[in-house]
Structure formats: C-alpha cells, structure tokens
Backbone as numpy.savetxt, mean C-alpha at the origin, in Angstrom:
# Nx Ny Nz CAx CAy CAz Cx Cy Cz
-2.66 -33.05 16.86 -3.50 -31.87 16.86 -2.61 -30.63 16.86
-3.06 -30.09 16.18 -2.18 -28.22 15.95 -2.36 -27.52 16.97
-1.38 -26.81 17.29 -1.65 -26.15 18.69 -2.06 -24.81 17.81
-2.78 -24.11 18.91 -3.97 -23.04 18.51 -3.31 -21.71 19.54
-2.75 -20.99 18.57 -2.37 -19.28 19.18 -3.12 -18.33 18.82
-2.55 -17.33 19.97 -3.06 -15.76 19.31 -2.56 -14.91 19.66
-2.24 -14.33 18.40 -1.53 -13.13 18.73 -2.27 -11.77 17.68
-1.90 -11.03 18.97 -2.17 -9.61 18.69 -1.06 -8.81 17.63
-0.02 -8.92 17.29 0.64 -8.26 16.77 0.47 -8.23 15.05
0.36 -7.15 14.71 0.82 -6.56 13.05 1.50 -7.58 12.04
2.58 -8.04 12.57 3.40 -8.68 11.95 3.11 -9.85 11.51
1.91 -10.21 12.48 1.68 -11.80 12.62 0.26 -11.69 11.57
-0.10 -11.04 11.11 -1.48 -10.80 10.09 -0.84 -10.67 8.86
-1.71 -11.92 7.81 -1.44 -11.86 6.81 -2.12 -11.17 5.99
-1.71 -11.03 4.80 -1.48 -10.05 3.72 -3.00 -9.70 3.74
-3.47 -10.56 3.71 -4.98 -10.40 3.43 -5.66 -9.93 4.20
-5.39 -10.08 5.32 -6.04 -9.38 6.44 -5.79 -8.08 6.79
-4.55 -8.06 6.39 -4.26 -6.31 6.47 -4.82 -5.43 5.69
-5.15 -6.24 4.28 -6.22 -5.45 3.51 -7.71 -5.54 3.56
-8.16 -6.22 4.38 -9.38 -6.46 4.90 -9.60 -5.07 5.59
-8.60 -5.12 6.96 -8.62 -3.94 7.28 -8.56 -2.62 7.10
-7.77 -2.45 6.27 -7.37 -1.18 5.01 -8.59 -0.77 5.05
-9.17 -1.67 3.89 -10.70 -1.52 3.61 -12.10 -1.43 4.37
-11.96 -1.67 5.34 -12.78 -1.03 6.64 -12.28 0.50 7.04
-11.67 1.42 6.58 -10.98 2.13 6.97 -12.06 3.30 6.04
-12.29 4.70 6.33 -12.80 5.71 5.93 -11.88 6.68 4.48
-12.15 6.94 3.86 -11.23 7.60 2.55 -10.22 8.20 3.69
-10.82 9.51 4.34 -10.28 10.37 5.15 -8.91 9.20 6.17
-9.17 8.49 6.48 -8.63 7.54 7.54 -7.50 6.97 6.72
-7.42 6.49 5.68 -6.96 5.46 4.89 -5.47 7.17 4.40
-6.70 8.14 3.82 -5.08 9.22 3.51 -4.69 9.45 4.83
-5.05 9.52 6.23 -4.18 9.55 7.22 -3.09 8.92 7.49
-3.78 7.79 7.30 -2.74 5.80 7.85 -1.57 6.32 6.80
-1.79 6.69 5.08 -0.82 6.52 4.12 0.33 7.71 4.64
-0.23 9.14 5.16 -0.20 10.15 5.30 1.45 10.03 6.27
1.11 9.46 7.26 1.66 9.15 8.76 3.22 8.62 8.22
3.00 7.28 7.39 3.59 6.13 7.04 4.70 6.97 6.10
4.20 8.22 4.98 4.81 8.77 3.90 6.11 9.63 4.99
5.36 9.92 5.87 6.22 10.95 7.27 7.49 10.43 7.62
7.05 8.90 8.32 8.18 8.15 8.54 8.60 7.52 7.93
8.61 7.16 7.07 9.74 7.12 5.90 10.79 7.80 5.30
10.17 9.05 5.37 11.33 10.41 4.86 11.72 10.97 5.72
11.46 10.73 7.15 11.99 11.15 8.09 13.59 9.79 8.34
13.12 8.96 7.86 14.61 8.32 8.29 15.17 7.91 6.63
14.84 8.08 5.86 14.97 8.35 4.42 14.91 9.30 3.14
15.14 10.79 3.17 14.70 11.69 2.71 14.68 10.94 0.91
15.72 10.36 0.73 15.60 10.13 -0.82 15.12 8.95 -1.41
14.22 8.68 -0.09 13.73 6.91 -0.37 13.12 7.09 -1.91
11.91 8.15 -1.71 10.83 8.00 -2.91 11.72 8.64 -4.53
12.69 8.96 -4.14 13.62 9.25 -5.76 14.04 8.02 -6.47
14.99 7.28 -5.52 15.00 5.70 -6.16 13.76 5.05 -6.50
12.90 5.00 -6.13 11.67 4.83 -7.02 11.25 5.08 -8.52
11.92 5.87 -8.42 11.29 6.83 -10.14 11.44 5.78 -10.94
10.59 5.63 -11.74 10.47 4.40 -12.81 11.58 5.17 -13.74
12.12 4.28 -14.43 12.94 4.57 -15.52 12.51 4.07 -16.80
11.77 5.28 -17.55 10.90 4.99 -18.62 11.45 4.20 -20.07
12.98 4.10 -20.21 13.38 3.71 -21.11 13.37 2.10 -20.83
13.02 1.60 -19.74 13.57 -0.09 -19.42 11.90 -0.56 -19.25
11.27 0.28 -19.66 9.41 -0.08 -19.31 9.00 -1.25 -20.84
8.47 -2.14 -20.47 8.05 -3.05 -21.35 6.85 -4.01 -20.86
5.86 -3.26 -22.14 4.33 -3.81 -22.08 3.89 -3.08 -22.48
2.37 -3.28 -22.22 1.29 -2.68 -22.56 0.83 -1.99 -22.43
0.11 -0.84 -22.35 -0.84 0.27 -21.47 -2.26 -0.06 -21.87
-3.07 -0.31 -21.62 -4.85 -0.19 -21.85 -5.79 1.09 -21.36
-5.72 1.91 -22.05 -6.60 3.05 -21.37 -8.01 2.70 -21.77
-8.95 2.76 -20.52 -10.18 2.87 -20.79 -11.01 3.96 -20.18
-12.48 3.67 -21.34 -12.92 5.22 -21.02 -14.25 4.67 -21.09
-15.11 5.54 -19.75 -16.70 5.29 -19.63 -16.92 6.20 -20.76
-18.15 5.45 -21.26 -18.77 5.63 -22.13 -19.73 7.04 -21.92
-19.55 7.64 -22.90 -20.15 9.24 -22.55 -21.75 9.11 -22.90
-23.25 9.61 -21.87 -24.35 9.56 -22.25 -25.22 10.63 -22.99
C-alpha cells in the first residue's frame, strides 16, 4: 500500500494544479501575481528579460493569423 502525504508547499504542486489555480485567480489578481514575480526577478536580475529577445533571424515556422469574422 502507498503511503499517503500532504503537503502544503508550492513546490510540491504540479504543473497542473498551479494552473488550476492561476485560473481561479481575478484578471486584476493574476496582473498582480505576474506584476510582483516581474519585480523580483529584475530586482536580482536587471538584464534577465534582454536575453530573452527572440532572435528573429534563427525563427523557423509558421505564423497563422486569424481574424473574427466582421458582421
């Protein structure tokens, strides 16, 4: 028989559940949570989000733009 835990901690919730939660979360709430997170990051990383920058010459695929239909 499997032994049966629980834990409270963040770390221990999977992927899915964290977006379960996400999604219980208010627009307003959700740009807070992102808001907070963007803070501390550049507070111990100022140039985190520059290495990011996509580098448009190494991009390969597709794009699909779609558009609602106008009434």
């Amino acid at each position: 028989m499997a032994k049966v835990t629980l834990s409270s901690e963040f770390i221990d919730e999977s992927l899915a559940d964290k977006a379960r939660w996400f999604a219980t979360l208010t627009f307003e709430q959700r740009l807070a949570w992102l808001d907070e997170w963007t803070e501390i990051i550049l507070q111990n990383d100022p140039t985190f989000f520059e290495r990011l920058k996509p580098d448009d010459s190494t991009f390969q695929g597709t794009v699909l733009v779609l558009r609602k239909k106008q009434r």
